[in-house]
C-alpha positions, 0 to 999 in steps of 0.5 A, spaced: 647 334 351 644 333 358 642 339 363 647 337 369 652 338 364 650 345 360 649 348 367 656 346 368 659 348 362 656 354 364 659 355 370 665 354 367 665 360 362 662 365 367 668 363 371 673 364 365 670 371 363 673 374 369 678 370 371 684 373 366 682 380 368 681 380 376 685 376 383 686 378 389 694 379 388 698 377 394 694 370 394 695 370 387 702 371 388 703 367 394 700 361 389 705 364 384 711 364 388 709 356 391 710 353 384 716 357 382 720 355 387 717 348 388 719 347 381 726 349 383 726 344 388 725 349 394 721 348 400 716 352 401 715 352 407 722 353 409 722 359 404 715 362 408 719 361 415 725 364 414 721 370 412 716 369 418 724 370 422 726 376 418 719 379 419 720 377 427 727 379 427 726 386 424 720 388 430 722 384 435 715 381 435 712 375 433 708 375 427 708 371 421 710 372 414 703 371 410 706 366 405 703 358 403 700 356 409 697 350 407 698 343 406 702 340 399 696 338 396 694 346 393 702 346 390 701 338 387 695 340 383 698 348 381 703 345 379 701 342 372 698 348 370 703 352 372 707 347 367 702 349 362 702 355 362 711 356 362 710 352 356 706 357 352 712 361 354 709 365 360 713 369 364 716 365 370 714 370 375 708 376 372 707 378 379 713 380 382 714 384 389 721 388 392 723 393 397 724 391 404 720 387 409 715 391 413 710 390 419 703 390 416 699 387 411 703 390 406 709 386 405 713 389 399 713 397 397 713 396 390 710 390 386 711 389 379 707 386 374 708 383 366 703 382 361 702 375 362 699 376 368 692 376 365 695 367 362 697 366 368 692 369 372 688 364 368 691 357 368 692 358 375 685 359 377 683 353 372 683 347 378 678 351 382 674 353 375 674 345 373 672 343 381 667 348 381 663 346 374 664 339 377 660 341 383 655 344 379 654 338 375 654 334 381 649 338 384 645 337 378 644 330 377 641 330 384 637 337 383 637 342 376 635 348 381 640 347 386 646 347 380 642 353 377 643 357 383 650 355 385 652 356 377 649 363 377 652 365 384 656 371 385 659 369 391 661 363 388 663 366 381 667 372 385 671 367 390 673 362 385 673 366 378 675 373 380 679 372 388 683 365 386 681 362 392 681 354 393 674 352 397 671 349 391 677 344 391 675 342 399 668 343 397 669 338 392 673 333 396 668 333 401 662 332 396 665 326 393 668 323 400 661 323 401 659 320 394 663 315 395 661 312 401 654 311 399 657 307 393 661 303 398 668 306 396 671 307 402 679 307 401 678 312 395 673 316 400 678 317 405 683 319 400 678 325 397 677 327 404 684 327 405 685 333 400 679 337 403 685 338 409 689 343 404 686 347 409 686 344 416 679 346 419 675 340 415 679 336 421 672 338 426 668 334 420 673 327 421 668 325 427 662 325 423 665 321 418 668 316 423 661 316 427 657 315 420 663 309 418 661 306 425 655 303 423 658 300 417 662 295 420 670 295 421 672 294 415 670 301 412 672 304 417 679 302 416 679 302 409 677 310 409 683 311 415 687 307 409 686 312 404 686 317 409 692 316 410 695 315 403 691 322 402 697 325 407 703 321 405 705 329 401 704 332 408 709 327 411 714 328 407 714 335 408 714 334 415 720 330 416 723 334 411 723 340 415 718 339 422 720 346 425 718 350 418 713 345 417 710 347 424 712 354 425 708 355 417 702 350 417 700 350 425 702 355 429 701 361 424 693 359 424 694 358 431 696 364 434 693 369 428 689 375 431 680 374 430 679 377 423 674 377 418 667 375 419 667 373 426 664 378 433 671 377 436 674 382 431 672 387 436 677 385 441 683 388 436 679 395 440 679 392 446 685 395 450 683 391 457 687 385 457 683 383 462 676 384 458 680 381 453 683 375 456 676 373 459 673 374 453 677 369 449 676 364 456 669 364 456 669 363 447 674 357 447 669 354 454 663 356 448 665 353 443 668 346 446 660 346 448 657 347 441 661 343 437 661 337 443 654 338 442 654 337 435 658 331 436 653 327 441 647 329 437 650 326 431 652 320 434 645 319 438 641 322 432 643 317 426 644 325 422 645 323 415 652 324 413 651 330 409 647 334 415 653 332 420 658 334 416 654 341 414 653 342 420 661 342 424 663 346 417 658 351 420 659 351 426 667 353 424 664 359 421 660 361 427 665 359 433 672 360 429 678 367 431 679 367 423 674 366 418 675 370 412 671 371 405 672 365 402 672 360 407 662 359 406 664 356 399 667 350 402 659 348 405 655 352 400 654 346 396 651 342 401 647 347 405 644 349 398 642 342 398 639 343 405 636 349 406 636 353 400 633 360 403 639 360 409 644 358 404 643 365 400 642 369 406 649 367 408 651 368 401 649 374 401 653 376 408 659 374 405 658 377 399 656 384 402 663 383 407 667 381 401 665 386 397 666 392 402 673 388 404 677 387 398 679 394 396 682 395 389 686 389 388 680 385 385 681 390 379 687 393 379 691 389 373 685 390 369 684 398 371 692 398 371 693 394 364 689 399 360 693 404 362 699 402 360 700 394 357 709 395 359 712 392 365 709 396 370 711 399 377 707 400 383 706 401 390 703 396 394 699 401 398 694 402 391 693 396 390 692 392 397 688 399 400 682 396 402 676 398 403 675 395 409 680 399 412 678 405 411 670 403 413 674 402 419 676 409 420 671 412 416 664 410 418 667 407 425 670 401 427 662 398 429 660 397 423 664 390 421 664 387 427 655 389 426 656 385 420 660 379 424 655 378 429 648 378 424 652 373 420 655 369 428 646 370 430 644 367 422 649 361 422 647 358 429 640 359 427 641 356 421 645 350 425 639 350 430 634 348 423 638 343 420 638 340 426 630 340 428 629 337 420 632 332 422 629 330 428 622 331 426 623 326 421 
């Protein structure tokens, strides 16, 4: 058996080992309710409307219910193995939330959960799991060292095998669009990246990838548009069906989310000046539109390799974004490890450490629960999803997160900076 392939199989199994046992409940649960209603013919994105109304309507306030907000795509590759996992006669719904919809995070008082939560817990991480050992065999025909690392990493393994979250699934998508550009195939390229748009932040990388087709003749470029387009024939659908819910859902809901998780303009959650505050996000948004023109034009005067390109607008969502949670950094892992080893698990860590501070007792709460008690259990929600990152907040202060933001904001552009300088000089 080659070495790319044990490395793999390797990967796979440190996923399983704590996939059945760990999870992030509510995007778990999110993802359970998905395919459990797309089964039935629902709209999901009706269903996730109605409830942001319900939310809206009882407070008088615009917020969102925190439901499936991405594109088709996810529910399309859940659903077989959700499939699966009925077939073996799973619960339909191990995770079950009830109670009157609240204004917090916390949706539902109660939460219930069977025993076939550890199954399904397991099946429906499985597309991330295999995108995972297919991104470490990737990465081991090129280099077994960087495979290794990436195999081995507890971000990695956390965010994929434990938390349930789908950015292996956009760093596979970009990683093979990027494949088969290089083996001339345009069409399936397109149709790879396509579904690196499950979540819309790898929208910044389609210039890098028009400007690289650029030079390669009209006709690729035509054919990677083509496959593009059929990537999101899904997504049409969905939008026609019901745009209103589709755009309340999928767009607005990102647009106007409040600054959270690992980016300095959290601090502005404190700021009671909304003078300060609107001022402040002003001079963000003319940044940001600057730095990432910036990356546009030194790609496109540069000749910057197709990989670099791409790293470096992922990158750049991560230092200049409003939102940018835990798991978001799996998505150009693969590729900067290519890139820059040393920076890669520097950020590695930063993100490890937030997540880990952030996450609470919902990563262990079946398992801690489950040795208690193998019945159908009864919970309150604000066991579950109490999180440490709160009470951080309100323990050691308000500063010590928004500390850790703006390391990883200083660290990030540093790293950007160097990706940009290697390529110059050669």
């Amino acid at each position: 058996m080659e070495k790319a392939l044990r490395v793999a199989l390797l990967a796979a199994l440190l996923r399983l080992l704590v996939a059945p046992f760990l999870g992030h409940l509510w995007d778990i649960k999110t993802m359970q309710e998905t395919v459990y209603y797309t089964l039935k013919g629902e709209n999901v994105y009706t269903l996730v409307y109605t409830l942001s109304r319900r939310v809206s309507e009882s407070t008088g306030q615009p917020l969102f219910y925190e439901g499936y907000a991405y594109l088709p795509h996810l529910a399309l590759i859940l659903t077989p193995f959700y499939i699966v996992y009925i077939a073996l006669g799973g619960d339909p719904q191990p995770i079950r939330a009830s109670g009157v919809i609240a204004t917090g995070l916390v949706y539902e008082p109660q939460l219930y959960m069977s025993k076939d939560v550890f199954l399904f817990m397991t099946l429906i991480k499985m597309p991330m799991i295999i995108a995972d050992s297919l991104i470490v065999y990737i990465l081991g025909k090129r280099d077994l060292r960087v495979a290794v690392v990436y195999a081995l990493s507890p971000y990695a393994i956390l965010i994929t095998g434990a938390w349930g979250m789908f950015e292996s699934l956009i760093a596979l998508s970009l990683l093979l669009s990027m494949m088969l550009i290089e083996r001339s195939r345009y069409v399936l390229s397109g149709i790879a990246y396509g579904f690196s748009l499950i979540k819309l932040y790898p929208i910044l990388v389609l210039p890098v990838f028009i400007l690289n087709l650029r030079g390669k003749g009209f006709r690729a470029l035509a054919s990677f548009t083509i496959g593009l387009i059929i990537s999101q024939i899904p997504t049409l659908l969905f939008l026609l069906l019901d745009p209103q819910s589709f755009v309340n859902t999928v767009l607005l809901f990102h647009i106007l989310r409040q600054p959270s998780g690992l980016t300095p303009l959290r601090m502005l959650n404190l700021a009671e000046n909304l003078t300060l505050t609107s001022i402040v996000s002003l001079l963000h948004t003319a940044i940001s539109i600057a730095a990432y023109t910036t990356i546009i034009v030194y790609v496109f005067k540069g000749g910057v390799s197709l990989v670099r390109g791409v790293t470096l607008a992922i990158l750049y969502f991560l230092a200049f974004s409003k939102v940018v949670h835990e798991q978001y950094y799996l998505s150009v892992y693969p590729l900067l490890l290519q890139l820059r080893m040393r920076e890669a698990r520097l950020i590695e860590t930063l993100f490890l450490a937030y997540t880990l501070i952030n996450v609470g007792l919902f990563l262990t709460s079946p398992t801690l629960l489950f040795l208690i008690d193998y019945r159908l259990l009864q919970i309150h929600t604000s066991i579950v999803y109490g999180d440490l990152g709160y009470i951080s907040i309100n323990v050691v202060g308000p500063l010590v997160t928004s500390l850790i933001s703006i390391i990883t904001f200083l660290v990030i552009v540093k790293t950007m900076l160097n990706i940009a300088t290697t390529a110059q000089q050669r």
